[in-house]
C-alpha positions in Angstrom: -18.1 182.0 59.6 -18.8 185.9 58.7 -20.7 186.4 55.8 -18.3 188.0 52.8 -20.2 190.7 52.5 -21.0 191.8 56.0 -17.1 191.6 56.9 -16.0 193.8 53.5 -18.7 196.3 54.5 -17.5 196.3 58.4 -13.7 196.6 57.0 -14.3 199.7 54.9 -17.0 201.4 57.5 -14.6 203.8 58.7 -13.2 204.7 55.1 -16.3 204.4 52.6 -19.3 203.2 55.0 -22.4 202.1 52.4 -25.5 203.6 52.3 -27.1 201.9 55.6 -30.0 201.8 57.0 -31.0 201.0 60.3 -27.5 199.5 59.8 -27.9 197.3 57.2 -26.7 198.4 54.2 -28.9 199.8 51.6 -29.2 198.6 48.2 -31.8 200.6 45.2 -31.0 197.6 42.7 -30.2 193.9 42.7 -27.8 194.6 41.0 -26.2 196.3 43.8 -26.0 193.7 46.3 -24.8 191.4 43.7 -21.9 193.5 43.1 -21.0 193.9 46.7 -21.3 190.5 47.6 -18.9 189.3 44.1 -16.2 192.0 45.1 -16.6 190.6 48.7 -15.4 187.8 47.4 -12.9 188.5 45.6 -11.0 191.0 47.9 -11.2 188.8 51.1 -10.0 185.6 48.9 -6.8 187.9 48.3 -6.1 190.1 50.8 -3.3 191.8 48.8 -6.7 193.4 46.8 -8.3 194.9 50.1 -6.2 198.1 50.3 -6.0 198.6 46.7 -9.9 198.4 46.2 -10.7 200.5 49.3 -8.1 203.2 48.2 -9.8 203.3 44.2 -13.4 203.3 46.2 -12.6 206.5 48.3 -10.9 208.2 45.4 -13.8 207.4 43.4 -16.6 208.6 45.9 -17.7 212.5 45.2 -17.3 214.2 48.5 -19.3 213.2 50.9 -21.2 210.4 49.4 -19.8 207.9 51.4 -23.0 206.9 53.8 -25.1 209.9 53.0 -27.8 207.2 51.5 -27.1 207.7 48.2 -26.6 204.5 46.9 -26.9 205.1 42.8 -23.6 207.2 43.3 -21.9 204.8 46.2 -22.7 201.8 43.7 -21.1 203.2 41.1 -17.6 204.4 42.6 -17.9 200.4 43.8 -18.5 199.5 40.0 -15.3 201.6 39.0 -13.3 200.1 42.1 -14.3 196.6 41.2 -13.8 196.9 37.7 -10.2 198.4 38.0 -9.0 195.4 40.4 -10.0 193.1 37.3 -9.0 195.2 34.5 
């Protein structure tokens, strides 16, 4: 079985890739990969979310943030995404 996090991240790679790493995603705070791994999830528990959360993430990404390795800004489009599938 794929870990929930590893398959969200490989979903959105070619939309909103994360921060990475010697590809492995990079996280500056815990509270980071706790995020990613909650939304994770979520969205693969209801695949009806999956566009709808990948759409808010790239709107909410300044231009090109998305895998430039900055994670404080990434992170916090993903807060915004996250929050708005719940809210």
């Amino acid at each position: 079985m794929t870990d929930p996090t590893v398959e969200l991240l490989r979903r959105l790679d070619r939309t909103a890739p994360a921060p990475s790493r010697d590809g492995r995603p990079v996280y500056d705070a815990p509270w980071q990969a706790r995020l990613v791994a909650m939304t994770a999830t979520v969205v693969l528990a209801n695949p009806a979310l999956e566009e709808r959360f990948a759409q808010r993430l790239v709107a909410g990404l300044p231009a090109g943030v998305a895998g430039d390795g900055d994670s404080e800004r990434y992170y916090a489009a993903w807060l915004e995404a996250a929050e708005a599938l719940v809210g």
